[in-house]
C-alpha positions in Angstrom: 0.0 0.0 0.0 0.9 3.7 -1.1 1.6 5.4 2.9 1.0 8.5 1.7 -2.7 7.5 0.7 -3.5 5.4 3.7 -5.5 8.6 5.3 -8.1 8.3 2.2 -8.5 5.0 2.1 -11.2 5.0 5.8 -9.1 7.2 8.3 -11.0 8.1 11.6 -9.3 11.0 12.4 -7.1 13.8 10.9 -3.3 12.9 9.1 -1.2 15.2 6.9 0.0 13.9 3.8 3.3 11.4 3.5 5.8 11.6 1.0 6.1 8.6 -1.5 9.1 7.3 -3.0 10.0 6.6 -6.3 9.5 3.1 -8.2 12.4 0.7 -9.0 12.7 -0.5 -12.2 10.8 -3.5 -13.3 13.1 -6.7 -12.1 14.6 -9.3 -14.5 14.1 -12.9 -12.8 16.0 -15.8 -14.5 16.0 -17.8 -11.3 14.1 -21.3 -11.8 10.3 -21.2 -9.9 10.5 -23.5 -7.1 7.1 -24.5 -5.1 7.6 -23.9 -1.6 6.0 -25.0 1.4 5.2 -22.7 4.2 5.5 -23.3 7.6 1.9 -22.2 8.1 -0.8 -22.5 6.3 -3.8 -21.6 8.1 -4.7 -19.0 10.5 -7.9 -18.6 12.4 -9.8 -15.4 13.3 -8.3 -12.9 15.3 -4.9 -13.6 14.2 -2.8 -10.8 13.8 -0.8 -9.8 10.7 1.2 -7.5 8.6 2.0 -6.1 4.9 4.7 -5.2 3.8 6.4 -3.9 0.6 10.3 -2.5 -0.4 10.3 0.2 1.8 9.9 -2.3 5.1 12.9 -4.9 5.7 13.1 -8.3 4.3 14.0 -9.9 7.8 10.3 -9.9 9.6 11.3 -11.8 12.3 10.8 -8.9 14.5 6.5 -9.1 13.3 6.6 -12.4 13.8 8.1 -12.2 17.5 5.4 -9.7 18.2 2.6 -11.6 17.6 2.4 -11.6 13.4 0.7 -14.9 12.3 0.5 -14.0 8.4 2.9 -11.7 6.3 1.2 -10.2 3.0 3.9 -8.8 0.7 3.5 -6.8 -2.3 4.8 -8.7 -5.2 3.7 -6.2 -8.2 1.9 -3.1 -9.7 0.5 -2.4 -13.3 2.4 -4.5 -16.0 5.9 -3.7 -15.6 7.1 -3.4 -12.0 7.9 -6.2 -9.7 8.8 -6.1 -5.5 12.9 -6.2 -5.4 12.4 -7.4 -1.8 9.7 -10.2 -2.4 11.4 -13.2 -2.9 13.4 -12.5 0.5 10.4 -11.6 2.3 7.8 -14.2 1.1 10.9 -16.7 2.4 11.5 -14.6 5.7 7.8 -15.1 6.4 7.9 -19.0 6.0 11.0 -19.0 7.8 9.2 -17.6 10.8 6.4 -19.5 10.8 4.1 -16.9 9.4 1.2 -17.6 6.4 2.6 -15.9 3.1 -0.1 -13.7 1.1 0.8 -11.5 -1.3 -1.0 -8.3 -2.7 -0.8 -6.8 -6.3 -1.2 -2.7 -6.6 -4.3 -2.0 -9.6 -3.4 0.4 -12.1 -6.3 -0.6 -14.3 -9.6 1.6 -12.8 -12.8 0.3 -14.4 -10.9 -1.1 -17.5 -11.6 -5.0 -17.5 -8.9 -6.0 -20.2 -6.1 -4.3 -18.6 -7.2 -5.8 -15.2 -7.0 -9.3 -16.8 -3.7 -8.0 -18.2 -2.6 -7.5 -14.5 -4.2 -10.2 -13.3 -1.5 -12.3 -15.0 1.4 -10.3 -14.0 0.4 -10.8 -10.4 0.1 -14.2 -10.9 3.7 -15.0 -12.7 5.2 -12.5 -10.5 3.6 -14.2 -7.2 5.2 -17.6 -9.0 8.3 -16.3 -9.7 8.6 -14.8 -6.1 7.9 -18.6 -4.5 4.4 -17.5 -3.4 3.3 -21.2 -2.6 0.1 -22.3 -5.0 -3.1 -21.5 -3.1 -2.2 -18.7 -1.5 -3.9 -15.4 -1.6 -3.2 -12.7 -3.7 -4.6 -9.4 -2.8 -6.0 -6.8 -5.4 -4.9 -3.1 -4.1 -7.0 -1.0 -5.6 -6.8 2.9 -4.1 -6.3 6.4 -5.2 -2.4 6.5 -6.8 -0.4 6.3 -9.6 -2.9 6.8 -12.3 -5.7 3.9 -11.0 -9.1 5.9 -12.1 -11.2 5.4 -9.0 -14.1 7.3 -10.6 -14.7 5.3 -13.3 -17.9 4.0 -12.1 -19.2 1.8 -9.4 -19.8 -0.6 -11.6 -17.2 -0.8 -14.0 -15.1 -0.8 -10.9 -16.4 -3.5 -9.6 -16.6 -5.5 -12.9 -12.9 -4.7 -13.5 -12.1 -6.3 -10.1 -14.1 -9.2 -10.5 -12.2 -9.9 -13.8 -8.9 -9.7 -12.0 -10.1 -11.8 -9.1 -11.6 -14.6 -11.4 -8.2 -14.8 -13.6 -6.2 -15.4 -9.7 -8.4 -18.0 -8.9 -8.6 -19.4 -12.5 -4.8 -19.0 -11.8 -4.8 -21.5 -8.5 -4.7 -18.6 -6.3 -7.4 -17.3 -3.9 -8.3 -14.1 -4.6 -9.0 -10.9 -2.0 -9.8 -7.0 -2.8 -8.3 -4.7 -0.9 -9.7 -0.6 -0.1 -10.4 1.8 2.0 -13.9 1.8 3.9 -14.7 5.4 2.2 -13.8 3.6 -1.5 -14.8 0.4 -0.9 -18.3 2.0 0.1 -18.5 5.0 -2.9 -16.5 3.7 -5.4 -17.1 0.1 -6.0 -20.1 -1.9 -6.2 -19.2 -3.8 -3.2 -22.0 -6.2 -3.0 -21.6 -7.4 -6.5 -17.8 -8.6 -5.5 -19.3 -10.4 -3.0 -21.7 -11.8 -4.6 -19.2 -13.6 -7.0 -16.2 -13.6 -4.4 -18.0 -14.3 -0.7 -16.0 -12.7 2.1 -13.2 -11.4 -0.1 -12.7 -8.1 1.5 -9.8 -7.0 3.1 -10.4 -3.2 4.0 -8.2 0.1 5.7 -9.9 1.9 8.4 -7.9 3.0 11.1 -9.7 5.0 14.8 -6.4 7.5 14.9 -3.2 7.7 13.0 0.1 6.8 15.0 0.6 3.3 16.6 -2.1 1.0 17.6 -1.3 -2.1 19.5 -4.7 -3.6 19.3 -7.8 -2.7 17.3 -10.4 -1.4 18.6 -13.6 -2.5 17.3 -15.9 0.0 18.0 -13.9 1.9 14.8 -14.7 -1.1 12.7 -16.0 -0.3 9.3 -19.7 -1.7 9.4 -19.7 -3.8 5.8 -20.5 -7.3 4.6 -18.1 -9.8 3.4 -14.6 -9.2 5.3 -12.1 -11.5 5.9 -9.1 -8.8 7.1 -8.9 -5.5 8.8 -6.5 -3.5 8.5 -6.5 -1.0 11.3 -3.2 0.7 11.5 -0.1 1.5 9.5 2.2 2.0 12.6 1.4 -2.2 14.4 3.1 -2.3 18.0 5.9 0.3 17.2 6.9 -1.5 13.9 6.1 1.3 11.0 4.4 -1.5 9.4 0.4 -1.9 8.8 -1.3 -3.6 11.5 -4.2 -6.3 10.3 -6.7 -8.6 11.9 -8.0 -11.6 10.7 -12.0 -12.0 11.2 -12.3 -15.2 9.5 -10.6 -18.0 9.2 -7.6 -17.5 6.6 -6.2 -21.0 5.3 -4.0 -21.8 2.2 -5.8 -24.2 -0.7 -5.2 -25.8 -3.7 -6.7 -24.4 -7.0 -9.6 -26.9 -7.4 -11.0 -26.1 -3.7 -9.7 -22.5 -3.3 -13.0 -20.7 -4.0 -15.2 -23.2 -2.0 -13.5 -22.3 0.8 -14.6 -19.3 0.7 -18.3 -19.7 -0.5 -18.2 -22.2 2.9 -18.2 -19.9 5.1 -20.7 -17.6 6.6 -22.0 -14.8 3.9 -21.5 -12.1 6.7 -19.1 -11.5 9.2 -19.8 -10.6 13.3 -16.8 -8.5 14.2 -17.5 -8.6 18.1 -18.0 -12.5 18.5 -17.5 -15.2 16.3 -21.2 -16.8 16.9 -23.3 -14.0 16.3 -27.2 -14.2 17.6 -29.5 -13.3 14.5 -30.8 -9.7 14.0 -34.2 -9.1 15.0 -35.8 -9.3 11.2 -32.6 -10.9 9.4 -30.1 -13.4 10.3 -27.7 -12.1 8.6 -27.3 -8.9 10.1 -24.0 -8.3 11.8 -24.2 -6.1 14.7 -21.2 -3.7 15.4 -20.8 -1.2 18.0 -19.9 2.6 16.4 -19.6 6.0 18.1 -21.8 8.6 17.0 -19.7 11.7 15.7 -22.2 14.2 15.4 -25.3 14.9 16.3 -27.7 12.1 14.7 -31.4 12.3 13.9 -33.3 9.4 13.2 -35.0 8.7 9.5 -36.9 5.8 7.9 -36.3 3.9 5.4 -37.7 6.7 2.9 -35.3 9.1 4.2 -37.8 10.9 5.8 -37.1 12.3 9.8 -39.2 10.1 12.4 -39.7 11.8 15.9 -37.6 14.1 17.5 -35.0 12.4 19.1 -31.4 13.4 18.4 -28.4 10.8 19.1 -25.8 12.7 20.8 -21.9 13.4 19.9 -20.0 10.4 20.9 -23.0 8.4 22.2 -22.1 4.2 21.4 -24.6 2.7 19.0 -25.2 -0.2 17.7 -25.8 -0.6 14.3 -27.5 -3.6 12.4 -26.0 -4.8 8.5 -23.8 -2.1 6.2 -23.9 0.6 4.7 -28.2 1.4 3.2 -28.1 3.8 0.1 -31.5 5.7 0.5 -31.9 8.3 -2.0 -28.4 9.8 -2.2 -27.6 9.3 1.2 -25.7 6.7 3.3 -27.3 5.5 6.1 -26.9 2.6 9.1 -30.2 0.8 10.3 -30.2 0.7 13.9 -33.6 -0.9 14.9 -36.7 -1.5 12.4 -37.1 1.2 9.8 -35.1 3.5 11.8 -31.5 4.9 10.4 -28.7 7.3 11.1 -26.8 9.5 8.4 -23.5 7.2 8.2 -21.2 10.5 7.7 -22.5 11.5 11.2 -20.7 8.4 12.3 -18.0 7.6 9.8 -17.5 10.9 8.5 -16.6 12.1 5.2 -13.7 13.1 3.4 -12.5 16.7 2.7 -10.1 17.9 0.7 -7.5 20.3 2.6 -7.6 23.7 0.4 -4.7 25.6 2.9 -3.0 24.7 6.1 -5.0 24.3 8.6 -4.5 24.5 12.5 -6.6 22.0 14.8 -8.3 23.5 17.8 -10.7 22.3 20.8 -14.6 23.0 21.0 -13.5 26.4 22.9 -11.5 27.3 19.7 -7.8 26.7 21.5 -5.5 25.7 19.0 -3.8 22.6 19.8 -0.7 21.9 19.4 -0.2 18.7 17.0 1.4 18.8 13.5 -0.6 21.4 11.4 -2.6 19.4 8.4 -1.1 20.3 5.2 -2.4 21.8 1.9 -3.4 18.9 -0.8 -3.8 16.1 2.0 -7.3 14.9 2.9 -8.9 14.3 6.1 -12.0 12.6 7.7 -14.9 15.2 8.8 -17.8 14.4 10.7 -21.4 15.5 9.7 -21.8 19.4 8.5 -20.0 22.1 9.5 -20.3 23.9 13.0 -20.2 27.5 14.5 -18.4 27.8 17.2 -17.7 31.0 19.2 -18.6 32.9 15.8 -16.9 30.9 13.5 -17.3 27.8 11.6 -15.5 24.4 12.0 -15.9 20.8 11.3 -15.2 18.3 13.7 -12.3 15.7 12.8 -12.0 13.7 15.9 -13.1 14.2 19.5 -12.9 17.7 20.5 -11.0 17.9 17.7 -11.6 20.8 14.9 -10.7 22.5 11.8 -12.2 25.6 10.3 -14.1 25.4 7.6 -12.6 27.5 5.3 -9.4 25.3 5.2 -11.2 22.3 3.3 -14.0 21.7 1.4 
């Protein structure tokens, strides 16, 4: 994954921009594919694990001492450039006992021929790289180097699917990897999991800096995901912090998707055996912090009662994301919803510098938020002591005039 793009891809709270590097030249191999064995090959939920591309070392002994049960590397991007340090770290993760995975960076938007294209690039680089056969192999498909995100939802999501079905056509098991925000907006979500079950490997993270352990009232409420990953600095490491939700297990091509199709069609991020929702089973229910003050609307869109959910009030909300009208929304009892954005939040695009300050309008001291990056704002904008701010984080703010 691109760093400097992690904040867009389902941040929680504020980050300024970081710097990318440059790419290496695509790599020559002439060595002689070898299958490999790992040392493990299945993982079960709650496992913890990393990814990791050239910019992280290819020793990851140190993840795997802190708890690291899985280690997916990236092994290629577009057509034409290939991980120098994959080979050394798909081996250093056997080597320490850790699941190998691999994950491909998407150049190829909403167009389906180029994502076949790069579907067998990932493929003979994962081979080439001693990925062992039946692993997964992750598509990475964010906001960088040229990948159209707003190509359309789906076109997206058909261009995925045809990159998907060539990995697992391949032997491999496919996964698609986003942000919450894109995953939600930009892709037709529910199609790729109606062809791929429980595919989804998403970004969201509650704050930046390190995170030890996730906390799952932050989780992204969705359908269908198999990883979270919930931090890009993982117990002090500078490496992305993930969590398993189901079980994870290597395959062989001819039972690699049924696996998958096995297992339940939703996922219950706070206990493994979920009890059914009131009206459907498969409702996951997942505890989230209201951001902003809520009201309550049907499932028309229209406002029911009076009552207001209060900033930072714990709710519990029932299923994903509901499009009603042209608004997201999360059900939280029968035919009664919240505006999602007063609880995930949106993004906005930072148009100056901007200065974060309290509730009383204090500044406070933390990094300022640079021009160009983009940051996660909750509900519509407020006025406080005369002037208007939106709320990034708790009793966090930014004026208005600094994004849009």
């Amino acid at each position: 994954m691109f760093k400097r793009n992690k904040k867009i891809l389902g941040i929680l709270a504020c980050a300024s921009a970081l710097s990318g590097g440059s790419f290496l030249a695509a790599q020559t191999h002439t060595a002689k594919i070898q299958e490999v064995k790992a040392a493990r090959n299945n993982v079960s939920p709650r496992s913890y694990g990393v990814d990791v591309a050239s910019y992280q070392s290819t020793n990851l002994s140190s993840m795997a001492k802190a708890g690291g049960q899985f280690a997916i590397v990236k092994v290629s991007e577009g057509t034409g450039y290939r991980n120098p340090k994959a080979a050394s770290q798909i081996k250093s993760a056997i080597a320490n006992n850790m699941m190998p995975m691999a994950y491909h960076f998407a150049t190829f938007g909403s167009n389906s021929s180029q994502a076949v294209a790069e579907a067998n690039y990932a493929v003979s680089s994962a081979k080439a790289l001693g990925l062992p056969k039946g692993s997964y192999i992750a598509c990475d498909w964010e906001t960088d180097q040229g990948n159209n995100v707003n190509g359309g939802k789906n076109p997206s999501a058909n261009a995925i699917i045809a990159f998907m079905q060539k990995v697992k056509d391949s032997g491999f098991q496919p996964l698609l990897y986003s942000g919450a925000y894109l995953l939600n907006s930009n892709i037709n979500t529910a199609k790729v999991n109606s062809v791929f079950p429980n595919s989804l490997w998403v970004a969201s993270y509650a704050t930046m800096g390190r995170i030890d352990t996730p906390n799952f009232n932050y989780f992204p409420s969705m359908n269908g995901v198999a990883i979270w990953q919930f931090t890009d600095n993982w117990r002090g490491l500078n490496v992305d912090g993930n969590i398993s939700l189901l079980p994870l297990s290597m395959n062989s091509a001819s039972n690699a998707s049924s696996n998958a199709s096995s297992q339940a069609a939703t996922t219950n991020i706070n206990q493994q055996a979920s009890k059914p929702a009131s009206s459907q089973p498969s409702e996951v229910k997942t505890t989230k912090v209201v951001m902003h003050r809520a009201a309550v609307y049907d499932k028309n869109g229209n406002r029911v009662g009076k009552t207001i959910y209060p900033t930072y009030k714990k709710i519990t909300v029932l299923g994903g994301l509901v499009r009603i009208g042209n608004r997201n929304y999360y059900k939280i009892g029968d035919n009664q919803y919240l505006v999602a954005r007063n609880i995930d939040g949106s993004p906005k695009y930072v148009k100056h510098n901007a200065f974060v300050y309290t509730g009383k309008g204090k500044r406070i001291y933390v990094p300022t938020i640079k021009r160009g990056s983009t940051i996660t704002a909750y509900g519509s904008r407020v006025k406080l002591h005369g002037r208007y701010y939106y709320r990034i984080g708790v009793g966090k703010y930014v004026k208005s005039g600094n994004i849009r």
